[in-house]
C-alpha positions as CSV (number, residue, x, y, z in Angstrom):
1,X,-29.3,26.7,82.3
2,X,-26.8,24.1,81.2
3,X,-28.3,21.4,78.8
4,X,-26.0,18.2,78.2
5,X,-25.0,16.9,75.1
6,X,-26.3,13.1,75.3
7,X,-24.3,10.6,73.1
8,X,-27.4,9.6,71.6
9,X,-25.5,10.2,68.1
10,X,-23.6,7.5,68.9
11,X,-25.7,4.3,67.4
12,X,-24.2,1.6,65.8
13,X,-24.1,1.9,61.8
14,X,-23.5,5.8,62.3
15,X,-20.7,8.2,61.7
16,X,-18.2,8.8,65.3
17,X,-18.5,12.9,64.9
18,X,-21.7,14.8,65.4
19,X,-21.2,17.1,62.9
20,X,-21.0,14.1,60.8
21,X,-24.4,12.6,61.4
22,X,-24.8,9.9,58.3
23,X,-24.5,6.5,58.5
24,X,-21.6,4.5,57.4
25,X,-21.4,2.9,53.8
26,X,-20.7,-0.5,53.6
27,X,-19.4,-0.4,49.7
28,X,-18.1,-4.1,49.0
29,X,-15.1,-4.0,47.0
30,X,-15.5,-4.4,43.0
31,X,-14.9,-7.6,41.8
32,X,-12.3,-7.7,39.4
33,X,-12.1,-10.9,36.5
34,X,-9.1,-12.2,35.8
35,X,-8.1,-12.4,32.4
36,X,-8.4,-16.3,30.5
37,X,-5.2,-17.8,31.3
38,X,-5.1,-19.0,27.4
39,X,-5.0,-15.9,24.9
40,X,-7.5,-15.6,22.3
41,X,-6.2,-16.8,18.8
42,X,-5.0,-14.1,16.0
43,X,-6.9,-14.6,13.0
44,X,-4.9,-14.7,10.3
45,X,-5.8,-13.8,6.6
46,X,-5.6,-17.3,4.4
47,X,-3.6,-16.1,1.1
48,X,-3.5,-18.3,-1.7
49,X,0.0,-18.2,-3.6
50,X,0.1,-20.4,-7.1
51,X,3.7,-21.9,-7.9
52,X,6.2,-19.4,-8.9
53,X,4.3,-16.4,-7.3
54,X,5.9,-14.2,-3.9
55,X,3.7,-13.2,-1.2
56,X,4.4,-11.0,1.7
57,X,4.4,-7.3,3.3
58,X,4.9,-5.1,0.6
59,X,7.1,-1.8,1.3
60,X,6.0,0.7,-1.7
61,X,9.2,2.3,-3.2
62,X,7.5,4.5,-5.8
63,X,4.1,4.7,-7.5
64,X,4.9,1.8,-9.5
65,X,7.7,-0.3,-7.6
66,X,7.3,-1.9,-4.2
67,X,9.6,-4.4,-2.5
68,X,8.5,-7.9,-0.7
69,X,11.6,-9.3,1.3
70,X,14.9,-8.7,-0.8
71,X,13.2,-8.5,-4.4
72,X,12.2,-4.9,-6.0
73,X,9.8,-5.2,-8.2
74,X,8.1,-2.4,-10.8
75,X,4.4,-3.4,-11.0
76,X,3.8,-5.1,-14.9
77,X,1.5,-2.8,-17.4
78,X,1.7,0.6,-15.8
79,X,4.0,3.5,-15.6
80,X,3.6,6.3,-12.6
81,X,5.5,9.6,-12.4
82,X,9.3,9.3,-10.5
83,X,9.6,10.4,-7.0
84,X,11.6,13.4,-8.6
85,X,8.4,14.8,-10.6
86,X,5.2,16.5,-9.9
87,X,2.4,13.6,-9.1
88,X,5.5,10.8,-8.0
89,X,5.1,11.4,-4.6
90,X,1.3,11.5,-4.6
91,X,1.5,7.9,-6.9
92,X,3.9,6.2,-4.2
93,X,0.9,7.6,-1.4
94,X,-1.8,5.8,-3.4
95,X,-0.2,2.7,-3.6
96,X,0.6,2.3,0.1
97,X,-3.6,2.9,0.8
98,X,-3.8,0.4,-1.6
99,X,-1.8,-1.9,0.1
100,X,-2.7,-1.3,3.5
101,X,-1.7,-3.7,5.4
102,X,-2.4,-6.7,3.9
103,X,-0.3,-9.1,2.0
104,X,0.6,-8.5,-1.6
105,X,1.3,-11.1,-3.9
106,X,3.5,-11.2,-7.2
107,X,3.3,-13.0,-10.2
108,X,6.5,-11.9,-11.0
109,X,6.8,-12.0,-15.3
110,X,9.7,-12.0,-18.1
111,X,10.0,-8.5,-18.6
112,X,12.5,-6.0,-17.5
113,X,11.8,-2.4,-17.2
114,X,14.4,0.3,-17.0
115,X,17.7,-2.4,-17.6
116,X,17.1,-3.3,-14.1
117,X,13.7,-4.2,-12.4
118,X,12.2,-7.4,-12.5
119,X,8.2,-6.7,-13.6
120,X,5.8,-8.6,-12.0
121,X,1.6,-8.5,-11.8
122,X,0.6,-8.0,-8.4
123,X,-2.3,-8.2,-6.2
124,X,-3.4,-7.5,-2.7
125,X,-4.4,-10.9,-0.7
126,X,-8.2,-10.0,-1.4
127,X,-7.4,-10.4,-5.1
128,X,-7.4,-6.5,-6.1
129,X,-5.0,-6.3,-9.2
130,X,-2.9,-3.1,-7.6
131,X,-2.0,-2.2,-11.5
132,X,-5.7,-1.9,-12.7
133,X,-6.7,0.3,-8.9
134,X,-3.5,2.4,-9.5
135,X,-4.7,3.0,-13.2
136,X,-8.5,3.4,-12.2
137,X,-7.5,6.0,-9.5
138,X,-5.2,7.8,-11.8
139,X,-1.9,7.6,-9.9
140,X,-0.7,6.0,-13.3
141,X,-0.8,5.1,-16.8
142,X,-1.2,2.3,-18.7
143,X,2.0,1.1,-20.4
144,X,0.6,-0.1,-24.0
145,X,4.2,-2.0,-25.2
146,X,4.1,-3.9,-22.0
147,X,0.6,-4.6,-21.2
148,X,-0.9,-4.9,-25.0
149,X,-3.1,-1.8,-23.5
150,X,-4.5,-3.7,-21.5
151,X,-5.3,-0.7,-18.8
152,X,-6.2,1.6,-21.5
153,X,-9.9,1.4,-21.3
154,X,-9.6,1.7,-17.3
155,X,-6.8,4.8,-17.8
156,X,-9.8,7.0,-20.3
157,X,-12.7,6.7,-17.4
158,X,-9.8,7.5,-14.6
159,X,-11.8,10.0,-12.3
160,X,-8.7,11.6,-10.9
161,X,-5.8,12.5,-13.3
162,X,-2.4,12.8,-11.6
163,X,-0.4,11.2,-14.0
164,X,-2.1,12.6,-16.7
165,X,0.6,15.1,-17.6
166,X,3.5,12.6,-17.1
167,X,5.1,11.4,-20.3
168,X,5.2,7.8,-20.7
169,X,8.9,6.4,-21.1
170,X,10.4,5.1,-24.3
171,X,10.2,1.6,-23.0
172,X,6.2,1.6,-22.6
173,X,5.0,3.5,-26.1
174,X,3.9,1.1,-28.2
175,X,5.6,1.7,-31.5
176,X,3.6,2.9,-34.5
């Protein structure tokens, strides 16, 4: 006996094969949104600079030095290790976290330390002194003849010591 295959599979809304024997999915296709044709604002921190002060991206140079645009400046009332010994390279590491990337500002002051480097008191735009955080973290020292000790106190309760073992230079013993 012979039994014919009907093409009762064949209904609309349903699959063309009868092995296939589903019906078809209508899926609409996803909506996409197209972006605002005006682009959202950048927010931009406000930094307040007195007369006489220098503000800008800081590129650290040292532990205690960092340049803003063309001026190098060693940062007033401290002393860190050089790059060329133990703890100089770990200084110059903790400055940049300082720093970040915010905007650092310089008060930039009369001194000058090593023959060369203008001194100036700096500050990150939120109005960290980067001296006393260097100091307090113990990446450097306080530099008594300079500062009038000014970081001593900070420099005793230091909770890491890095520049503990570096000697201070000549130009920031007080003399006695």
């Amino acid at each position: 006996m012979v039994i014919g295959v009907t093409a009762g599979w064949q209904k609309e809304g349903m699959a063309q094969s009868p092995a296939i024997y589903a019906p078809t999915l209508n899926v609409p296709a996803p909506m996409v949104q197209k972006p605002d044709e005006t682009p959202s604002p950048k927010v931009t921190e406000k930094v307040i600079v007195n007369p006489g002060e220098i503000a800008g991206r800081a590129q650290v140079m040292s532990g205690d030095t960092l340049r803003i645009r063309q001026t190098t400046y060693r940062l007033w009332g401290i002393a860190a290790p050089p790059m060329n010994e133990f703890g100089g390279y770990t200084a110059m590491q903790g400055l940049a976290a300082l720093i970040g990337s915010q905007t650092v500002i310089c008060a930039p002051k009369k001194n000058i330390f090593r023959g060369a480097l203008q001194t100036a008191q700096c500050r990150v735009a939120g109005g960290r002194d980067l001296a006393a955080d260097l100091v307090r973290r113990g990446f450097a020292r306080d530099c008594p003849r300079q500062s009038g000790a000014t970081f001593a106190a900070i420099e005793r309760t230091a909770v890491v010591d890095v520049a503990g073992g570096y000697k201070l230079p000549d130009e920031c013993r007080a003399p006695y």
